[in-house]
N, CA and C atoms as a LAMMPS dump frame, in Angstrom:
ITEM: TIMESTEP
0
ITEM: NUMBER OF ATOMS
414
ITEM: BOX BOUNDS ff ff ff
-5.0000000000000000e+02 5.0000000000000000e+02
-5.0000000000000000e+02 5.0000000000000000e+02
-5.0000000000000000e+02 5.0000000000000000e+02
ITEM: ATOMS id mol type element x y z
1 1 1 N -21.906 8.529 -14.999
2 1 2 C -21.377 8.19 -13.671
3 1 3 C -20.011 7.506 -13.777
4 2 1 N -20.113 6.19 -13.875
5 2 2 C -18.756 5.271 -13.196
6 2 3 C -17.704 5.35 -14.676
7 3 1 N -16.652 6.209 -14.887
8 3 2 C -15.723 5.865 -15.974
9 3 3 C -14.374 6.074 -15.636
10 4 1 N -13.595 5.6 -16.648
11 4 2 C -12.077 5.195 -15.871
12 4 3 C -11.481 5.708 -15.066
13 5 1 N -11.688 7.034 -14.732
14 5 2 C -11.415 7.816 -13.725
15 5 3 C -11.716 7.516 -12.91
16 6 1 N -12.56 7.07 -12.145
17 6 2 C -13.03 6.78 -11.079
18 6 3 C -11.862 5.863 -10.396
19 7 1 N -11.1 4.926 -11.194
20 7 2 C -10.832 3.942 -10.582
21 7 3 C -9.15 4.458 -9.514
22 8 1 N -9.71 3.847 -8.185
23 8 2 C -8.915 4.258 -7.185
24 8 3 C -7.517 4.249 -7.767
25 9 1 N -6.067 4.793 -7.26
26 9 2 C -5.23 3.995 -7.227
27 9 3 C -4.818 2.902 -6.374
28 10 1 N -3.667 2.253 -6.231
29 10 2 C -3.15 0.998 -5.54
30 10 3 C -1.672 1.866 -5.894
31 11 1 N -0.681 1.984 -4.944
32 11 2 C 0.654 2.162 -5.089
33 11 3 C 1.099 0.941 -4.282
34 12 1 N 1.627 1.08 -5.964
35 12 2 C 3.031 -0.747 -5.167
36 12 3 C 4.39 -0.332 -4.88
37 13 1 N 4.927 -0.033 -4.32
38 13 2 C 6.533 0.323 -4.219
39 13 3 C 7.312 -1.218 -3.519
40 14 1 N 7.872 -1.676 -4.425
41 14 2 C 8.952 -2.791 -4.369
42 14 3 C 9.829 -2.442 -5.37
43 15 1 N 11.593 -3.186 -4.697
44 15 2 C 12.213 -2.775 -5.814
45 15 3 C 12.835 -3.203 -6.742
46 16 1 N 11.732 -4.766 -6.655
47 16 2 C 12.325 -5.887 -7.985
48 16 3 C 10.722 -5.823 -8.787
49 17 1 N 11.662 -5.696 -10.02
50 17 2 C 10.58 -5.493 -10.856
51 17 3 C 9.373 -6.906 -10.829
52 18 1 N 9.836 -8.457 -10.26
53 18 2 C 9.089 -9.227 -10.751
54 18 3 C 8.004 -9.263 -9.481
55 19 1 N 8.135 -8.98 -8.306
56 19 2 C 6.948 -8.446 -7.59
57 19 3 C 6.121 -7.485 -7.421
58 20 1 N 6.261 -6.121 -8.475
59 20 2 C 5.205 -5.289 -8.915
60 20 3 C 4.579 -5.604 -10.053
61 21 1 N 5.349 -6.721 -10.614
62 21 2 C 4.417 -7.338 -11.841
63 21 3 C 3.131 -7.912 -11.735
64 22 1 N 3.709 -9.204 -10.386
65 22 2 C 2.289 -10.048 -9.562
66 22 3 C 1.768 -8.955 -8.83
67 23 1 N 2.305 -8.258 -8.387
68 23 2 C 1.073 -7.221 -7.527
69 23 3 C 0.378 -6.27 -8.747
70 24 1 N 0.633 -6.091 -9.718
71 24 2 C 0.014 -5.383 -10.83
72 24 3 C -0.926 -5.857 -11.476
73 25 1 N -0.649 -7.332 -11.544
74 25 2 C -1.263 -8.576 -12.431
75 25 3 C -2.641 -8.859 -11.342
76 26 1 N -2.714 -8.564 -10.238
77 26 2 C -3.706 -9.345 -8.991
78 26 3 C -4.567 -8.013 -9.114
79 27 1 N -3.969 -6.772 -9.164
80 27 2 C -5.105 -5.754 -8.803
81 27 3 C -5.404 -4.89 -9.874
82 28 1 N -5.25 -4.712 -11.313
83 28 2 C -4.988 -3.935 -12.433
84 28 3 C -6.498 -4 -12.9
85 29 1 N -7.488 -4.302 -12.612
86 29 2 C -8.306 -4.773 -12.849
87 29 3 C -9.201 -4.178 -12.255
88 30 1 N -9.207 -4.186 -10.771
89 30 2 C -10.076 -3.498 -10.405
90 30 3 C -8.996 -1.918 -9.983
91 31 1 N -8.061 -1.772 -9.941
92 31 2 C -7.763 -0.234 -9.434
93 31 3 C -6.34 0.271 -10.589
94 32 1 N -6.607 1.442 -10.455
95 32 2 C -5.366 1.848 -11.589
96 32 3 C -4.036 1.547 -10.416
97 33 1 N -3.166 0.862 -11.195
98 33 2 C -1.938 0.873 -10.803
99 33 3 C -0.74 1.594 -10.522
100 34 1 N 0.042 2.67 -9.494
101 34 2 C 0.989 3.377 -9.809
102 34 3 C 2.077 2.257 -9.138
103 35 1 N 3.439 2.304 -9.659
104 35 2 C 4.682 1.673 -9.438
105 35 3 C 5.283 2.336 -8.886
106 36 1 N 6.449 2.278 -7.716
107 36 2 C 7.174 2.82 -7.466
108 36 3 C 8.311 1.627 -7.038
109 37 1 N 9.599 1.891 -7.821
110 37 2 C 10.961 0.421 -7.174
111 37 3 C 11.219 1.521 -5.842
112 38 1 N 11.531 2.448 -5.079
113 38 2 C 11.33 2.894 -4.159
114 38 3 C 11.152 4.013 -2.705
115 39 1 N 11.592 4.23 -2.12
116 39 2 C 10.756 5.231 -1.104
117 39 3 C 10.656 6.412 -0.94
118 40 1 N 11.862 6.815 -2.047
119 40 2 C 11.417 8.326 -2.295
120 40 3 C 10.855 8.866 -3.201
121 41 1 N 10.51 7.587 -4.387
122 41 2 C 9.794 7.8 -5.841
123 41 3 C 8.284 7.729 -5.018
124 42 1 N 7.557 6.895 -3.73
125 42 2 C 6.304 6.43 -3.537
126 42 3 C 6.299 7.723 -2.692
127 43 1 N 7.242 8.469 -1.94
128 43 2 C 6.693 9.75 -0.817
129 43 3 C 6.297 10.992 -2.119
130 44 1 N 6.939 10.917 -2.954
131 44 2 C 6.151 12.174 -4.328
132 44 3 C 4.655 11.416 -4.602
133 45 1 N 4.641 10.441 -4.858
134 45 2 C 3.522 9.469 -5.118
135 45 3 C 2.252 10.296 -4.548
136 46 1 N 2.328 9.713 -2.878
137 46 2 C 1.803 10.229 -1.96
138 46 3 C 1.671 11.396 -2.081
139 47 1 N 2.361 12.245 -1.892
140 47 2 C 1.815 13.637 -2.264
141 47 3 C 0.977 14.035 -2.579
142 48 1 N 1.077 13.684 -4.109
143 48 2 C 0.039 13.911 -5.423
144 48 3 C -1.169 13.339 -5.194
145 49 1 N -1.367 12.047 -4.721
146 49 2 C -2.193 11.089 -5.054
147 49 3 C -2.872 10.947 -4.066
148 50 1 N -2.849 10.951 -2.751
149 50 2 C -2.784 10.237 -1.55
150 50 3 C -4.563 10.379 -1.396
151 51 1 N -5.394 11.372 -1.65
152 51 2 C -6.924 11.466 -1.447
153 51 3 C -7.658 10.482 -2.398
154 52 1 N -7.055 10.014 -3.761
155 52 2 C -7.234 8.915 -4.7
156 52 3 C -6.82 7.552 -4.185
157 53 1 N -6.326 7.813 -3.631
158 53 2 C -5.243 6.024 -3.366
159 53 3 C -6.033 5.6 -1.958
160 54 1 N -6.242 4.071 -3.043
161 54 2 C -6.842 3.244 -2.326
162 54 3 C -6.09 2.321 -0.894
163 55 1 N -4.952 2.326 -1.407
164 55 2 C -4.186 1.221 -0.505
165 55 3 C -2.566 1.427 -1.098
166 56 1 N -1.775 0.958 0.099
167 56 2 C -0.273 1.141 -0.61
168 56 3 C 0.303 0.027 -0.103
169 57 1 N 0.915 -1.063 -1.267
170 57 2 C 1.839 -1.97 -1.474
171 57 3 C 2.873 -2.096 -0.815
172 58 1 N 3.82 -2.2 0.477
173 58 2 C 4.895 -1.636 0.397
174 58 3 C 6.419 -2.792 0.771
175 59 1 N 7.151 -2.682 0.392
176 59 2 C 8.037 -3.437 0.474
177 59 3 C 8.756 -3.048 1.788
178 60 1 N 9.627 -3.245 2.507
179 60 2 C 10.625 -3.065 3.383
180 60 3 C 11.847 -2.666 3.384
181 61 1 N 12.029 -3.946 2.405
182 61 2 C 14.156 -3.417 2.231
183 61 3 C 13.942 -2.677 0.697
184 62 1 N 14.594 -1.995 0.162
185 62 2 C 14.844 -1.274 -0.943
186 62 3 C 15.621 0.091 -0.239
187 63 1 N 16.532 -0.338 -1.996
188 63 2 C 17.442 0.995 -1.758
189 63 3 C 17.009 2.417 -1.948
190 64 1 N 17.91 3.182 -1.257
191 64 2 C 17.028 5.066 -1.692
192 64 3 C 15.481 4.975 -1.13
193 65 1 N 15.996 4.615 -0.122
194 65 2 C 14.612 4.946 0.908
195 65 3 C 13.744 3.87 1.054
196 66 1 N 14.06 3.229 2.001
197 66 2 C 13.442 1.892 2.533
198 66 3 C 11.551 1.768 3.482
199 67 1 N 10.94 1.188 3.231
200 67 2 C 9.754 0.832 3.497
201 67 3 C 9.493 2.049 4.867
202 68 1 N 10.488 2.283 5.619
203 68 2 C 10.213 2.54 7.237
204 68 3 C 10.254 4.454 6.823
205 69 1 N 11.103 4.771 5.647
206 69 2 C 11.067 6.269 5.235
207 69 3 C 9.736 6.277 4.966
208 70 1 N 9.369 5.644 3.982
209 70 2 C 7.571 5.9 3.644
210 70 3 C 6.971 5.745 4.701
211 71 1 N 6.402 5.015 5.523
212 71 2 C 5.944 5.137 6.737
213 71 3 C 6.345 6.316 7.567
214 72 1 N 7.419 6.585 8.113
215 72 2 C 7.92 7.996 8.805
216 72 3 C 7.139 9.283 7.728
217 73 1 N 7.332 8.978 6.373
218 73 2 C 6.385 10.335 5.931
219 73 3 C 5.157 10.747 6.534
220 74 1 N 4.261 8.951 6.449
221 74 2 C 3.136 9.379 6.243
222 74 3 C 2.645 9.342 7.654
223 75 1 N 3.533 9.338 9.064
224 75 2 C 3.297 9.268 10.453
225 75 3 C 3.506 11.116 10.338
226 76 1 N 4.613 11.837 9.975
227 76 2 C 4.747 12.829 9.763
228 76 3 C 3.622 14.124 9.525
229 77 1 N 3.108 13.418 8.455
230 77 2 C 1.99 14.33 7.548
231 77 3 C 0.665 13.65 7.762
232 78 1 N 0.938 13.054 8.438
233 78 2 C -0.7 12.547 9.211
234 78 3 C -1.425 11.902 7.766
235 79 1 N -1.185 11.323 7.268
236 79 2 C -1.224 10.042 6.09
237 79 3 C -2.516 9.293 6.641
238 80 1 N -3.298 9.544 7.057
239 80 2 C -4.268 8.244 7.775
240 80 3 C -5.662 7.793 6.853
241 81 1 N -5.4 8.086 5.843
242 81 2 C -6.691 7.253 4.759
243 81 3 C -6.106 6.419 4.23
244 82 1 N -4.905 6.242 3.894
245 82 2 C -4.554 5.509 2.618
246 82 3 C -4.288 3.936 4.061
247 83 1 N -4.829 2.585 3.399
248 83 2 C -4.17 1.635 4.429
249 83 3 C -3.157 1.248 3.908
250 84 1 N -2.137 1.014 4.618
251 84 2 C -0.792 0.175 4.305
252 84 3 C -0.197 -1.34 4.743
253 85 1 N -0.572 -1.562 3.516
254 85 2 C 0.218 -3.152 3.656
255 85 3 C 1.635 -3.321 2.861
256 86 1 N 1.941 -4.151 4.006
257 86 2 C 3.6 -4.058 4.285
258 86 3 C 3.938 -5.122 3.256
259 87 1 N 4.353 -5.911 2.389
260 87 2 C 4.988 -7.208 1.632
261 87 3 C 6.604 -6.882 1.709
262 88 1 N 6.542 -8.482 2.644
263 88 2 C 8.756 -8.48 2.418
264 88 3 C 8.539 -9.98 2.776
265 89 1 N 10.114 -9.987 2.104
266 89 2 C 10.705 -11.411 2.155
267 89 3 C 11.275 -11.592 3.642
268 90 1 N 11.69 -10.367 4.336
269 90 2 C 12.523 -10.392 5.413
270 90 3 C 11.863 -10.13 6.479
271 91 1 N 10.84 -10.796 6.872
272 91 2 C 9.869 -10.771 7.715
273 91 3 C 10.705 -11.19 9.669
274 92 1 N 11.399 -10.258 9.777
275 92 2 C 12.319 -10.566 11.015
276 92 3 C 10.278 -9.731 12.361
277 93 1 N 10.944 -10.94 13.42
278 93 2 C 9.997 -10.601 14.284
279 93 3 C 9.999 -8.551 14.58
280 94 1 N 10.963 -8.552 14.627
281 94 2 C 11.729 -7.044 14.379
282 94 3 C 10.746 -5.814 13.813
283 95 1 N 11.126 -6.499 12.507
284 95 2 C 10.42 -5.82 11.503
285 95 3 C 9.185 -5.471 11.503
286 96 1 N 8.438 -6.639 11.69
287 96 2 C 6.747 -6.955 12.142
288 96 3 C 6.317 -5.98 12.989
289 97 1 N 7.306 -5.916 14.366
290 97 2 C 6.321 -5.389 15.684
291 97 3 C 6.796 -3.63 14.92
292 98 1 N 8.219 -3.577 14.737
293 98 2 C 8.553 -2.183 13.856
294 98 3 C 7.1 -1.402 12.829
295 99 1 N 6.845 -2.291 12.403
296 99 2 C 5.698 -2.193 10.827
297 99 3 C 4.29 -1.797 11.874
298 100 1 N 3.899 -2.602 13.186
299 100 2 C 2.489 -2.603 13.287
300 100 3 C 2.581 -1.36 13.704
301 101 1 N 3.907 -0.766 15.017
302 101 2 C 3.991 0.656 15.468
303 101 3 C 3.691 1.546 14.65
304 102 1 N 3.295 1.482 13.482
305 102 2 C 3.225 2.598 12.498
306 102 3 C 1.782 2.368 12.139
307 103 1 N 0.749 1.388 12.728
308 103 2 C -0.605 1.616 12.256
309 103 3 C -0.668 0.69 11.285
310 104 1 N -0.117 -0.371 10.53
311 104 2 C 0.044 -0.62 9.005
312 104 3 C -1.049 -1.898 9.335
313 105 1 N -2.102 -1.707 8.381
314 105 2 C -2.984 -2.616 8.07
315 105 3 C -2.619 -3.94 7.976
316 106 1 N -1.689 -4.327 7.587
317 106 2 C -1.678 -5.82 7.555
318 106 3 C 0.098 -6.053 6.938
319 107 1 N 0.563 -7.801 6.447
320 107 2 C 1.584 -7.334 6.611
321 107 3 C 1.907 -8.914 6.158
322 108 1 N 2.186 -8.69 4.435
323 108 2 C 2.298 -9.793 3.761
324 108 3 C 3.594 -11.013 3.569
325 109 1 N 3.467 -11.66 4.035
326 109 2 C 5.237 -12.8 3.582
327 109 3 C 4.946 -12.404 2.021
328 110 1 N 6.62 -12.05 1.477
329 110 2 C 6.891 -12.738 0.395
330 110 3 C 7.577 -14.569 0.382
331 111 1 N 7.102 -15.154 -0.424
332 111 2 C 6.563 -15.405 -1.839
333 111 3 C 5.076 -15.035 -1.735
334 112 1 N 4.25 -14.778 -2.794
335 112 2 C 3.102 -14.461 -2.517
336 112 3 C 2.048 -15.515 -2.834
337 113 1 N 0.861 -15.16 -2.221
338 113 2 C 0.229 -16.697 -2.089
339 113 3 C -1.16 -15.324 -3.303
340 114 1 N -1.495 -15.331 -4.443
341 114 2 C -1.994 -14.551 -5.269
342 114 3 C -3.653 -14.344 -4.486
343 115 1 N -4.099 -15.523 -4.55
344 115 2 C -5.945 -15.557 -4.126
345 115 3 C -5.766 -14.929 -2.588
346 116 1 N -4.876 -14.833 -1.325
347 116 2 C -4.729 -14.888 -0.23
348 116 3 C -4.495 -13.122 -0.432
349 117 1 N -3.566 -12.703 -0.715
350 117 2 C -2.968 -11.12 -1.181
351 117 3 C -4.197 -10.852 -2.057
352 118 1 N -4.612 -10.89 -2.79
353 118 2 C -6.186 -10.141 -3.179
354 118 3 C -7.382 -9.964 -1.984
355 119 1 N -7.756 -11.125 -1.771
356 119 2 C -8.662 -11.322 -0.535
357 119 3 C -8.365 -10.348 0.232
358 120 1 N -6.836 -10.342 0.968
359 120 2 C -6.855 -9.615 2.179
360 120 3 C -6.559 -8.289 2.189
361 121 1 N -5.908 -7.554 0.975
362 121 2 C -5.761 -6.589 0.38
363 121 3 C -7.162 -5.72 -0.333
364 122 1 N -8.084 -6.518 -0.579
365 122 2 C -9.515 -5.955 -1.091
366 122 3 C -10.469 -5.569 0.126
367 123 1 N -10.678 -6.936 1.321
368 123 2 C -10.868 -6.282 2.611
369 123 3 C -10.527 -5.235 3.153
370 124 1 N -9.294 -5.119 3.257
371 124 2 C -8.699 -3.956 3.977
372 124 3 C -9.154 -2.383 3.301
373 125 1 N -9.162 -2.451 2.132
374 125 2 C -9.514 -1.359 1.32
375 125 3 C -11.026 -1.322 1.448
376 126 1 N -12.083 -1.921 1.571
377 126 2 C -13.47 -2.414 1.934
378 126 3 C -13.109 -1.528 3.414
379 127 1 N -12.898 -1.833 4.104
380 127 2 C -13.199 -1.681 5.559
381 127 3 C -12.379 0.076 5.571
382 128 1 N -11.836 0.47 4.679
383 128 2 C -11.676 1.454 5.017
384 128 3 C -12.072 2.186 4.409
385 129 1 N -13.263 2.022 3.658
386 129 2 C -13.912 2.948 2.53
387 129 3 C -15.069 2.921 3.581
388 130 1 N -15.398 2.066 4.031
389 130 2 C -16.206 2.272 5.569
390 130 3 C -16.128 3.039 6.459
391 131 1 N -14.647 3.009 6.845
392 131 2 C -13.997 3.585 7.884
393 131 3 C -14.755 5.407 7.338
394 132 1 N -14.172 5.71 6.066
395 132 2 C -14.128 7.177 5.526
396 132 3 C -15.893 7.166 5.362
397 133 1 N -16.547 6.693 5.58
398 133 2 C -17.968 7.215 4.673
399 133 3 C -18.319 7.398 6.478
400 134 1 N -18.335 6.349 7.083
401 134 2 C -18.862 6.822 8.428
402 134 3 C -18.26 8.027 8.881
403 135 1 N -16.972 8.64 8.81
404 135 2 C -16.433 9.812 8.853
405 135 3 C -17.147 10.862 8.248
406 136 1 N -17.517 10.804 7.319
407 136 2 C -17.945 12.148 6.397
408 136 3 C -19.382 12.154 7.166
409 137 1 N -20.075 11.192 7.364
410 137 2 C -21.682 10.966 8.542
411 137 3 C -21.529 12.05 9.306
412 138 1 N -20.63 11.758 10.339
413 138 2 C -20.265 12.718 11.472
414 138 3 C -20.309 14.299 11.026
């Protein structure tokens, strides 16, 4: 039954390396990790991956395709299993109400608070493995 394969992914797309480290370091453990610094390396991601992937990391500002391109993909291509949580430093009221219009699960301040970003990041992925099993019921 349960061997390494199994284990979901988590796509982190940020585009400083020292916040896919802590987001690598918090969830590597329980889900395989893919990286992406940003938004057009995480829309191939998606592609490939997107029926595996548990949850997606996502930053906001980054260059070569910023947080709101990945989102526009996955509003596009009807993206609706994977949940998305948003992490930025530039948390403008803006941004926020911008981020929820797109459906996005939740929606992290950087600096990161580690026990708080696991917790609420493991829920969210919980509640939507729910979400999909009551689906397949139907």
């Amino acid at each position: 039954m349960g061997n390494m394969r199994d284990k979901k992914h988590v796509l982190v797309v940020d585009d400083k390396n020292i916040n896919r480290y802590i987001l690598r370091s918090i969830f590597e453990d329980s889900y395989d990790i893919i990286e992406c610094s940003n938004g057009r390396e995480a829309i191939r991601v998606l592609e490939q991956y997107q029926e595996d992937m548990a949850a997606l990391l996502l930053d906001i500002v980054m260059p070569d395709g910023d947080g709101f391109t990945v989102l526009d993909f996955m509003k596009q291509h009807e993206v609706k299993s994977v949940p998305v949580i948003m992490i930025s430093s530039n948390a403008t009221e803006e941004n926020i109400y911008r981020a929820y219009d797109y459906d996005v699960a939740d929606y992290i301040q950087k600096p990161f608070e580690e026990d708080v970003v696991k917790r609420r990041v493991e829920s969210i992925i919980h509640m939507f493995e729910k979400r999909k099993e009551k689906m397949k019921e139907k």
